[in-house]
C-alpha positions in Angstrom: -48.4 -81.2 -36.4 -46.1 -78.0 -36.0 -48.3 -76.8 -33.4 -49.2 -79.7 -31.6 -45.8 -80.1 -31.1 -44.8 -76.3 -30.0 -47.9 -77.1 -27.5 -46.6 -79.8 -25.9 -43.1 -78.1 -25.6 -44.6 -75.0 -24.0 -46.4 -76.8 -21.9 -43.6 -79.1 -21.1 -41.7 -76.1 -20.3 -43.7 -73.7 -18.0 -44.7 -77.9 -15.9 -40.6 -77.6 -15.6 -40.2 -74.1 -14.5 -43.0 -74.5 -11.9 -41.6 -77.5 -10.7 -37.5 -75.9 -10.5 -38.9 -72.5 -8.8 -40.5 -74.9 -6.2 -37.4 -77.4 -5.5 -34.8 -74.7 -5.4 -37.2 -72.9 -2.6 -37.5 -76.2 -1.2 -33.5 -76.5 -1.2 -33.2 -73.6 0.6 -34.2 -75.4 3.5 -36.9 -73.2 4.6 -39.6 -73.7 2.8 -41.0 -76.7 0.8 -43.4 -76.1 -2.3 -46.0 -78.5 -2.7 -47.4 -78.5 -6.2 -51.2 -79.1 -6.4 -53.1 -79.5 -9.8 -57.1 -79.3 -10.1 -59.4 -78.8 -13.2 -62.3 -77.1 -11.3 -62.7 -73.2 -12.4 -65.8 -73.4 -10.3 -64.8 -73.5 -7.2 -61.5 -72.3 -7.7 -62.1 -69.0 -5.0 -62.8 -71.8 -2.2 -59.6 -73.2 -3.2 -57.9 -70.4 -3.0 -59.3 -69.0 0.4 -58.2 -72.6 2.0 -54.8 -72.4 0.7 -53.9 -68.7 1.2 -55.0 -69.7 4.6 -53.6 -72.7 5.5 -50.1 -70.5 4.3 -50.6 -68.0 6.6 -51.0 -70.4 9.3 -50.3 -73.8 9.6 -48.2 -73.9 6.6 -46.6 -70.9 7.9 -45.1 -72.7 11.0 -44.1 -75.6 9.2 -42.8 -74.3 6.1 -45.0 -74.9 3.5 -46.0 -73.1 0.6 -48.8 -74.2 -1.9 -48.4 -73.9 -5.7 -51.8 -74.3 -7.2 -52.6 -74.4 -10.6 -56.2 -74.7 -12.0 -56.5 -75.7 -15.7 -59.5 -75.8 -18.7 -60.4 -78.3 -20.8 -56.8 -79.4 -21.5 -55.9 -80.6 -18.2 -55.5 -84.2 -18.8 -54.0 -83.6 -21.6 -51.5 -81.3 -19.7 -51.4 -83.8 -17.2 -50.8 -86.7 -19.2 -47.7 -84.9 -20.6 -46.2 -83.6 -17.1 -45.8 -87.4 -15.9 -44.9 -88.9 -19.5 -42.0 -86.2 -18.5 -41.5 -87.0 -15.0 -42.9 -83.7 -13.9 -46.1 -84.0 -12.3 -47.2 -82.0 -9.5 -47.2 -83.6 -5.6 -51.2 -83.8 -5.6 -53.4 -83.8 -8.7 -57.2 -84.7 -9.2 -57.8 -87.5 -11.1 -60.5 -89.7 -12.4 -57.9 -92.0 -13.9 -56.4 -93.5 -10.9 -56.1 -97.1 -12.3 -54.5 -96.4 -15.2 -51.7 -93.8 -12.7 -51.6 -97.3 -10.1 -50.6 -99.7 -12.8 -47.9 -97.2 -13.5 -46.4 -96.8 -10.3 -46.8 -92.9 -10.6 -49.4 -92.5 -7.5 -48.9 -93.9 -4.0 -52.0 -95.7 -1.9 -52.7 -93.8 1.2 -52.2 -95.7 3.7 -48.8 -95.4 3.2 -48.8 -92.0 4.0 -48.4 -90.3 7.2 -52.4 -90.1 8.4 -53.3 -91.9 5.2 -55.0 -95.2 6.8 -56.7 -92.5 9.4 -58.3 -90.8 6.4 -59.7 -94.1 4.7 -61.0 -94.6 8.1 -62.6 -91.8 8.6 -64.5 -92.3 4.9 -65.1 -96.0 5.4 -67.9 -96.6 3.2 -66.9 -94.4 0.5 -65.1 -96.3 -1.2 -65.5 -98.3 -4.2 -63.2 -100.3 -6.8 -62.2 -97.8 -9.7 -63.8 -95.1 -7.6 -61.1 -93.5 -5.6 -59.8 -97.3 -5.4 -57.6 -100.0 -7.3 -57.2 -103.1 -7.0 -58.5 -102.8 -3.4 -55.9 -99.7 -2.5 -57.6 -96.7 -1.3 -55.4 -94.0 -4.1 -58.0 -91.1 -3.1 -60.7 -89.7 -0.6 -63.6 -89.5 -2.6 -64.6 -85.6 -1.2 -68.2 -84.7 -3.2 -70.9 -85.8 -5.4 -72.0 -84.5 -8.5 -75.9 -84.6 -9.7 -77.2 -83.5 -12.7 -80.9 -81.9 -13.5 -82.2 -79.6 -16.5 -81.6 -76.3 -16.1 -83.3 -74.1 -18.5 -84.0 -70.3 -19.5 -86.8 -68.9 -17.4 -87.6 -65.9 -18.9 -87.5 -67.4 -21.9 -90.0 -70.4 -21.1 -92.3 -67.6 -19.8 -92.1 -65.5 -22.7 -93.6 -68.6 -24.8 -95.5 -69.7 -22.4 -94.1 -73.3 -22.3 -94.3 -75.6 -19.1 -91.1 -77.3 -17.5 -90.5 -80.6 -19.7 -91.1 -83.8 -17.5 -90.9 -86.2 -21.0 -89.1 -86.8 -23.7 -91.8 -85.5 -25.9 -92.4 -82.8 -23.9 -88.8 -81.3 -24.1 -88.6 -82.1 -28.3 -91.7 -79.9 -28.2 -90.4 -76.8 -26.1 -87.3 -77.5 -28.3 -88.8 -76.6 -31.1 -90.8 -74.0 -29.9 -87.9 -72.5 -29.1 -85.5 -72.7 -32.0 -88.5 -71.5 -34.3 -88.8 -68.3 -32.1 -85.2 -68.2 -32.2 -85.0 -67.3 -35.6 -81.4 -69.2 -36.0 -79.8 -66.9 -32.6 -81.5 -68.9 -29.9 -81.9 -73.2 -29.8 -83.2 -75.1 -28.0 -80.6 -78.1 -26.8 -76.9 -78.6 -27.5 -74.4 -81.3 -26.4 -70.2 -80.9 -26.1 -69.0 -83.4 -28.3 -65.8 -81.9 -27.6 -65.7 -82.3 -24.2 -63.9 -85.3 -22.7 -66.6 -86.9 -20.6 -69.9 -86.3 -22.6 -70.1 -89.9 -22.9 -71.3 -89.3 -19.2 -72.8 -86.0 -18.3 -74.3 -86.0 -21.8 -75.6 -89.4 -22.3 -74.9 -92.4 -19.9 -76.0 -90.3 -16.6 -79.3 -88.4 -18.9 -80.3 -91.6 -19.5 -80.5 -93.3 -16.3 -83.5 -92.1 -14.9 -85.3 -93.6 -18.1 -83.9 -96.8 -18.1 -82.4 -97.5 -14.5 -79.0 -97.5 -15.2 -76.4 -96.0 -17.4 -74.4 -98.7 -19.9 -73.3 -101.0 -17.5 -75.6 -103.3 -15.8 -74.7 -103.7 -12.2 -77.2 -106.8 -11.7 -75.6 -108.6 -14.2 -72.0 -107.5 -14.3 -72.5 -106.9 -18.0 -72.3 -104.1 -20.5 -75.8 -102.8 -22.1 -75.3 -100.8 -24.6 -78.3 -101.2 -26.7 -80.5 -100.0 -23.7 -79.4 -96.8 -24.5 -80.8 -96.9 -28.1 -84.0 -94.9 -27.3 -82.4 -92.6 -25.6 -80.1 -92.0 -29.0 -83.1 -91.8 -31.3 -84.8 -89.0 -29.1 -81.3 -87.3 -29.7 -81.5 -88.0 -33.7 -84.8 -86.7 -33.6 -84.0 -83.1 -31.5 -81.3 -83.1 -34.5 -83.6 -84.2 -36.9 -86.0 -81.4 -35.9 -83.0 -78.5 -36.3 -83.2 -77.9 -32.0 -79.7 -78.9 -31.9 -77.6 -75.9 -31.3 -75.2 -75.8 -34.4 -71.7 -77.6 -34.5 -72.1 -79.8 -31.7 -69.4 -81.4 -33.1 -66.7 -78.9 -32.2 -68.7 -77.6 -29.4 -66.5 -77.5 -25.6 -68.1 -77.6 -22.5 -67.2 -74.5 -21.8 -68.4 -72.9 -25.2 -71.7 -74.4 -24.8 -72.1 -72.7 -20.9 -71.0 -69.0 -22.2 -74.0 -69.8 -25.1 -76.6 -70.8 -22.4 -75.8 -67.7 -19.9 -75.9 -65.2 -23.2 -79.6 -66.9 -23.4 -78.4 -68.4 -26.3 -79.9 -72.4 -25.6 -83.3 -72.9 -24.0 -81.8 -76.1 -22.4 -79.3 -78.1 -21.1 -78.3 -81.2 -19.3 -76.6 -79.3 -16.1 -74.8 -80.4 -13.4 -73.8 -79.2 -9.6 -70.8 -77.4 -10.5 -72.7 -75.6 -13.2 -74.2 -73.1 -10.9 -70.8 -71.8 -10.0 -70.3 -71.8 -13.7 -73.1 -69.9 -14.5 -72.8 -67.4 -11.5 -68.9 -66.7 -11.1 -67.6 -68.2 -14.8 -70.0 -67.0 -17.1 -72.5 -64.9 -15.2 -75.7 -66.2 -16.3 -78.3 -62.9 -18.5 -81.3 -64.2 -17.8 -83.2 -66.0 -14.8 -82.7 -69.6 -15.1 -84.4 -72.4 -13.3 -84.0 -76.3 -12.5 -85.7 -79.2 -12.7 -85.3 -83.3 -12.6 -84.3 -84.5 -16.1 -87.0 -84.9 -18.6 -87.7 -88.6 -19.2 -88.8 -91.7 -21.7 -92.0 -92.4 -19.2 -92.7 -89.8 -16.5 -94.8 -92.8 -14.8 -91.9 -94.9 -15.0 -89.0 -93.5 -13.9 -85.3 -94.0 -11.8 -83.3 -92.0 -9.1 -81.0 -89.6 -10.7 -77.0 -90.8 -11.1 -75.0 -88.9 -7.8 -71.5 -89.3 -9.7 -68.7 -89.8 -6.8 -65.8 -87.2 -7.5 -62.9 -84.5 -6.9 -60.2 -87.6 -6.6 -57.1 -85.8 -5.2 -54.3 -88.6 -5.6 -50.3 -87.8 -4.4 -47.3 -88.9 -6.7 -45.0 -91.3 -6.0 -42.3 -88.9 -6.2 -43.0 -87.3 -2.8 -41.3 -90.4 -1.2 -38.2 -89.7 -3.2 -38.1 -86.1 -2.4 -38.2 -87.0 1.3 -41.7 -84.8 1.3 -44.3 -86.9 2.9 -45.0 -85.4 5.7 -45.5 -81.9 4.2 -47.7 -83.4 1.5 -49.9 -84.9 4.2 -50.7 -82.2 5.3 -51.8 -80.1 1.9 -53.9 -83.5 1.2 -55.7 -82.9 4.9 -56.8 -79.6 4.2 -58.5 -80.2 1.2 -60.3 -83.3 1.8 -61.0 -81.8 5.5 -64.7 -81.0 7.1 -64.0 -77.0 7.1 -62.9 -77.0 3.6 -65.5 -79.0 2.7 -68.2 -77.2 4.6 -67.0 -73.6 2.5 -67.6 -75.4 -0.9 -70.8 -76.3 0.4 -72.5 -73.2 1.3 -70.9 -71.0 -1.2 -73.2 -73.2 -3.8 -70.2 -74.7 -5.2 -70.1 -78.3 -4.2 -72.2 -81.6 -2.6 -70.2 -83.4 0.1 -71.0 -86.5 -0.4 -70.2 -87.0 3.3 -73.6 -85.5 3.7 -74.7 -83.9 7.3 -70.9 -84.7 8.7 -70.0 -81.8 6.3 -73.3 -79.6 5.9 -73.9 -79.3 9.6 -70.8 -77.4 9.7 -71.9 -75.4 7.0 -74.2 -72.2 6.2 -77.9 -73.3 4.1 -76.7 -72.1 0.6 -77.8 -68.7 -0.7 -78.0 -69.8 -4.5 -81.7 -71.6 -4.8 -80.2 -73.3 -7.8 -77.8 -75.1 -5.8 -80.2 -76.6 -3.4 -82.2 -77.5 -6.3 -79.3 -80.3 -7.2 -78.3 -80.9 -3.1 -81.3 -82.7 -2.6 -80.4 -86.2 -2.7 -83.8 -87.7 -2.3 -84.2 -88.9 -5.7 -80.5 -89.4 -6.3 -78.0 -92.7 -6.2 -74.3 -92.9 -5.8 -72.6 -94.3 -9.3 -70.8 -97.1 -9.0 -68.4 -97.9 -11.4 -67.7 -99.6 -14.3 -64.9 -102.0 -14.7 -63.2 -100.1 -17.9 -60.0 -99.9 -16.1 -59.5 -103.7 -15.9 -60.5 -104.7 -19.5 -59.0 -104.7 -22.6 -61.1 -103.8 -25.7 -60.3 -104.3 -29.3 -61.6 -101.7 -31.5 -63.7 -98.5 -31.1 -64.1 -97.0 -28.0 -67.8 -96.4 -27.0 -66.9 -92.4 -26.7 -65.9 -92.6 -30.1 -69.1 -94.5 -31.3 -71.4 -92.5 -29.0 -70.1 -89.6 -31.4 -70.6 -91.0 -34.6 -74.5 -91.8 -33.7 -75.5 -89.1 -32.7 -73.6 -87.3 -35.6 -75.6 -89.5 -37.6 -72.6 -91.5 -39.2 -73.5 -95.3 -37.9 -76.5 -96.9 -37.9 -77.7 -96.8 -34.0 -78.8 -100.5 -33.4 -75.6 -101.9 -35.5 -73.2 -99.7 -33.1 -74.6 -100.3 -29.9 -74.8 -104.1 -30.7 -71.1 -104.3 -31.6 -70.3 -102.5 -28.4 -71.9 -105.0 -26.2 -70.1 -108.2 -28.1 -67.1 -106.2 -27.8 -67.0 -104.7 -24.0 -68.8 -108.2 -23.1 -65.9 -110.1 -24.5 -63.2 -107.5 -22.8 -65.2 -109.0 -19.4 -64.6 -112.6 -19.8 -61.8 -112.5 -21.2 -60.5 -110.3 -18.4 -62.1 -112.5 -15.9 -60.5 -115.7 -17.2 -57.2 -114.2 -17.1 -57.6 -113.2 -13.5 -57.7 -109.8 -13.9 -61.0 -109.1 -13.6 -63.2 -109.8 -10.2 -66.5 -109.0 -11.2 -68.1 -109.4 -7.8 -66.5 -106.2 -7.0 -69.3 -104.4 -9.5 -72.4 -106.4 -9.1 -75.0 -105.2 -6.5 -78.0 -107.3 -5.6 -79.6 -104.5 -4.3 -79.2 -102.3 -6.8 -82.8 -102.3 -8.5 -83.5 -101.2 -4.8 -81.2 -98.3 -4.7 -82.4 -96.8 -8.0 -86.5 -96.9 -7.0 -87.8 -93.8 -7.4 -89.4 -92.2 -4.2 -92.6 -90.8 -4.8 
């Protein structure tokens, strides 16, 4: 508790002394610090590069200087503590923008200088609870992240084991792996640490085997249970010692370093890995990638494209009298040219497709244009979490105790349907819920596979 608490005060303390160096610049009448907060080491040189020269130019001439912090795997927990204290920076990514609306801490854009130019720029892009709340366009939804199984090349070709397209074919070059291993090298592992396994490590996997990932967007209804044989191939990776040890207590980040030191056979990657694994944690061994194993390779779905890199700007800008300079720091990272950079320096997917990339370079890192091709990939829509209420577990929590073995698979998933189904009508009897926002008739069509 003593150092929890120390933690939160340091962290409280350096948010402040960031955010005093920048007013009294600002007070000084010549220049105004805008505060920017991000969570992607990745592409953190792109970032950089835009910034230092949008400073030296632009920013220059109208007096605007660009504080940019990039955090680890604590950043919404630092975040969550800068606005419980009233100190958040100006702009800040977010994938909790619904939760920051209902509290008044983050301003729709269209009340921005340029803001309703933006949104029309992007019509199309947006969805409810994806960039958008309550029908208020909060952020410019600026790339897309895929997923596919990336996996140690040399190490498949030193035992002579083909590139998984099943289930049963990656349990079996799992094994294969971990025996040669000798307790060094496994073949799988999953962050249970991480924040948002629930979704690169189990909702979006297993898509392509079942069409969708927990919510069903045909029926505007939770389906948990769907994602039972996806679980049990899990138990039985676990069951069959493959599992990389202490998944656990294992971070995202942990579990990267392990793969590039040709410690795990396998992984569930995603886009913004192969920055990862060539700036980060410089990958040792030639690695390759390919589309996620699944339950029936003659019966699969499109890959989940997950919509991202939500910049949102606090509220507070309108009472520092700082709109304008905002603006334009929230232009230059949502713009074309930025975008274009992140693109062919293998770092990110537009998901504003050729309006970005034909601006760009072709990408040098073959990886990367492994996961930019989009044929067999669908853009997520969400789910409505932010506008229910459920008693109870949540299904991160429950997701964690299967696969660590401590519920009984079928009992769990079963109690989060009632539950998460009853959060839905009971949120759409009390008005706050519109589930036509998140039911697609078309969306068996969307996720067909192309062959």
């Amino acid at each position: 508790m003593k150092k929890s608490l120390y933690l939160v005060v340091v962290l409280l303390a350096v948010s402040m002394s960031l955010y005093s160096a920048g007013e009294q610049e600002a007070e000084s009448g010549d220049t105004t610090v805008v505060r920017v907060w991000a969570n992607d080491a990745h592409n953190k040189p792109e970032y950089t590069s835009t910034i230092q020269e949008f400073m030296d130019n632009e920013g220059k001439e109208l007096g605007i200087k660009i504080d940019h912090q990039v955090y680890g795997g604590d950043y919404y927990n630092s975040l969550d503590i800068a606005i419980a204290a009233g100190e958040e920076p100006h702009v800040f990514k977010s994938r909790k923008s619904g939760q920051y609306a209902e509290m008044g801490k983050i301003i729709p854009l269209k009340e921005l200088p340029g803001g309703q130019e933006l949104i029309d720029e992007t019509a199309g892009l947006h969805m409810e609870d994806v960039g958008m709340f309550n029908g208020e366009v909060y952020a410019i939804p600026i790339r897309v992240t895929t997923q596919n199984l990336i996996y140690n090349k040399e190490l498949f070709n030193e035992l002579n084991l083909k590139v998984p397209e099943s289930w049963a074919d990656m349990r079996e070059a799992a094994k294969k792996i971990t025996e040669a291993g000798k307790g060094r090298v496994y073949g799988f592992a999953l962050p249970l640490k991480y924040a948002n396994y629930k979704y690169y490590f189990v909702g979006f996997p297993a898509a392509p085997s079942i069409g969708h990932q927990f919510f069903n967007h045909k029926t505007g209804r939770f389906d948990f249970m769907s994602l039972s044989p996806y679980f049990d191939f899990i138990q039985q990776m676990i069951d069959d010692g493959s599992m990389f040890p202490g998944i656990e207590n294992l971070d995202f980040d942990t579990m990267r370093a392990q793969f590039a030191a040709g410690n795990i056979g396998m992984l569930i990657g995603n886009s913004f890995d192969v920055g990862v694994l060539y700036d980060q944690f410089p990958a040792q061994m030639e690695w390759g990638v390919a589309p996620i194993p699944v339950m029936d390779p003659n019966n699969r779905y499109k890959q989940v494209g997950n919509p991202g890199a939500f910049y949102v700007i606090s509220s507070k800008v309108k009472e520092e009298g700082i709109e304008d300079e905002v603006m334009e720091v929230y232009k230059k990272l949502v713009s074309i040219e930025h975008l274009a950079k992140t693109y062919e320096n293998g770092k990110d997917i537009p998901i504003r497709g050729e309006e970005v990339t034909s601006h760009a370079a072709e990408p040098s890192r073959e990886q990367f244009k492994a996961f930019a091709d989009l044929t067999n990939v669908y853009i997520k829509p969400a789910y409505p979490e932010s506008k229910i209420r459920v008693e109870g577990e949540s299904y991160s929590d429950v997701f964690s105790k299967i696969i660590t073995g401590r519920v009984d698979t079928e009992k769990a998933l079963a109690d989060l349907d009632e539950r998460y189904n009853k959060a839905i009508d009971e949120a759409i009897d009390n008005g706050r819920l519109d589930i036509s926002q998140y039911i697609d008739p078309n969306y068996d069509e969307k996720v067909k596979y192309v062959r």
